[in-house]
C-alpha positions, 0 to 999 in steps of 0.5 A: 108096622112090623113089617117093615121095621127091619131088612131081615125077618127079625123083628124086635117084642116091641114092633110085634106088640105095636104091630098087633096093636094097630091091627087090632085098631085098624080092625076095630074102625071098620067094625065100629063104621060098620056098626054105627053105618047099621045103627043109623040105617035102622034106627034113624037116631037123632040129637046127642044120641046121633052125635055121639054115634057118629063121632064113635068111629073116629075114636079107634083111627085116633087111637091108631094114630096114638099108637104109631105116635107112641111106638115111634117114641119107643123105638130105640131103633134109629133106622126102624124109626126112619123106616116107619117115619118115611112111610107115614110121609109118603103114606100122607103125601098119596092121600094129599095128592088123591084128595087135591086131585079129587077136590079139583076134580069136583071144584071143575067138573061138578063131579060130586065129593066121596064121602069123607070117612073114605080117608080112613080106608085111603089111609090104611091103603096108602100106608100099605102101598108106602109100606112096600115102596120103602121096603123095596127101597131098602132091600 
């Protein structure tokens, strides 16, 4: 997130704080789908027990989406607003077109689906790839 907030290499307590926030997050998925992927793998849980375990990693992505959403509330910083603003969009509009691409994919040649956790990991790498391209865009 801070990475793109400013043109210069200057970036403000509140980016770095909300920037060490969603990485802290975004790292903390992985490691919860880790986790749970290996509870599951060894332990074959069933009932609540299962549901609550498979329900776990998607807790920290929410949280990750908690905090961009709070982080652009807090920005006083028009331009750094817009910036993460555009990246969310195009970040948005990569894993929409992989995902319809790939529905169609599915739908015509019986191809069969990924699952469907894989949209956590294509949504930090669109944000990533969108980071850069707004970035570049402003320099």
């Amino acid at each position: 997130m801070s990475s793109i907030c400013k043109t210069n290499s200057a970036i403000s307590r509140l980016q770095f704080r909300y920037g060490i926030l969603l990485n802290v997050c975004f790292a903390v998925t992985m490691l919860v789908m880790a986790a749970v992927k290996a509870v599951f793998r060894a332990q074959h849980p069933v009932g609540v027990w299962a549901y609550a375990l498979a329900v776990l990693p998607a807790i920290p992505f929410v949280a990750c989406i908690v905090i961009t959403g709070r982080y652009l509330y807090r920005e006083t910083d028009e331009f750094a607003r817009m910036l993460i603003t555009q990246t969310l969009l195009w970040s948005v509009g990569m894993m929409l077109a992989i995902n319809s691409t790939w529905g169609f994919i599915t739908l015509y040649l019986g191809v069969a689906p990924p699952p469907l956790y894989i949209n956590i990991a294509l949504c930090y790498l669109a944000y990533g790839i969108a980071s850069v391209v707004v970035r570049v865009r402003y320099r």
